[in-house]
C-alpha positions as CSV (number, residue, x, y, z in Angstrom):
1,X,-1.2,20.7,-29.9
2,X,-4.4,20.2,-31.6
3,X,-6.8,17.4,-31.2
4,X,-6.1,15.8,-34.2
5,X,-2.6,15.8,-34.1
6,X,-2.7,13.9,-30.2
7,X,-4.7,11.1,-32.3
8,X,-1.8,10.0,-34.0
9,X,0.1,9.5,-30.8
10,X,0.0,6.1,-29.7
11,X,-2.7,5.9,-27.2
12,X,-3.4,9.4,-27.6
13,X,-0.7,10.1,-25.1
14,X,2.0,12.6,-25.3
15,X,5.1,11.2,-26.9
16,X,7.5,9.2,-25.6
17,X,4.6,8.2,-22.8
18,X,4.4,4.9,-24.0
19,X,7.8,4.0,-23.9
20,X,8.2,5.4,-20.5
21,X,5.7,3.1,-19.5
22,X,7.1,-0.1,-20.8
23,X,10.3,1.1,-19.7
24,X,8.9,1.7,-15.7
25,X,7.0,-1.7,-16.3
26,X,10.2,-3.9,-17.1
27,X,12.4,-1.9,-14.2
28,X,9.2,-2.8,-11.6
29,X,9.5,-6.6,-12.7
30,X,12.8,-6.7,-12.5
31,X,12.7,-5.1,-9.3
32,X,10.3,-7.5,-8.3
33,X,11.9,-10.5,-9.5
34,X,15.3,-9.1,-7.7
35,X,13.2,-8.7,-4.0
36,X,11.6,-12.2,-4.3
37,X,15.0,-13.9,-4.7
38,X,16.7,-11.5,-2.5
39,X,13.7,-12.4,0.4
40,X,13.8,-16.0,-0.6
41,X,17.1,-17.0,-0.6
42,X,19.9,-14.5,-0.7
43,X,23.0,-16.5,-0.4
44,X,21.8,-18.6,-3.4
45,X,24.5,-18.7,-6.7
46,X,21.2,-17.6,-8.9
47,X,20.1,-14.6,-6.7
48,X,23.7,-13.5,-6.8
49,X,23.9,-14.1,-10.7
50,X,20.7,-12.3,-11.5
51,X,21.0,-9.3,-9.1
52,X,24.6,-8.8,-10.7
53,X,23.7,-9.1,-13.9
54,X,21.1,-6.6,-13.7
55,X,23.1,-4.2,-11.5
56,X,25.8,-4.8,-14.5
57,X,23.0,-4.1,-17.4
58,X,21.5,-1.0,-15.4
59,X,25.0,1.1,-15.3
60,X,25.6,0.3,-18.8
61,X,22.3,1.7,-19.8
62,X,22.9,4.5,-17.9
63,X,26.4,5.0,-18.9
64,X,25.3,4.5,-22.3
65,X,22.4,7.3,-22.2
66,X,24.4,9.9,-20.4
67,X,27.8,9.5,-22.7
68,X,25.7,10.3,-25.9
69,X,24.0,12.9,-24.5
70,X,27.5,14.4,-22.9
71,X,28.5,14.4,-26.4
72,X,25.8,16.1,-28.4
């Protein structure tokens, strides 16, 4: 890869770099969000709620990524 082609990159990082980032970011708040509650108050209806729902959105990404790639 030449130097001028790395420019267009956003950031000048290799592709996909960004979006791994934002991706890692929202996982570590989430994860963060998730311990607080879970530390604060863990029999609580929200903690419940919110740690479920994410556990729930998380293996449907993941089911999601892996059953398109199965199928290419």
């Amino acid at each position: 890869m030449t130097p001028d082609e790395r420019v267009e990159e956003p950031l000048g990082l290799p592709r996909g770099s960004v979006r791994a980032l934002m991706s890692m970011g929202v996982v570590l708040v989430a994860g963060g969000i998730a311990a607080f509650l879970l530390a604060h108050d863990p029999a609580s209806d929200l903690t419940k709620m919110v740690v479920g729902g994410w556990a729930t959105a998380l293996g449907n990404v993941i089911g999601f990524y892996f059953g398109t790639r199965s199928a290419t």
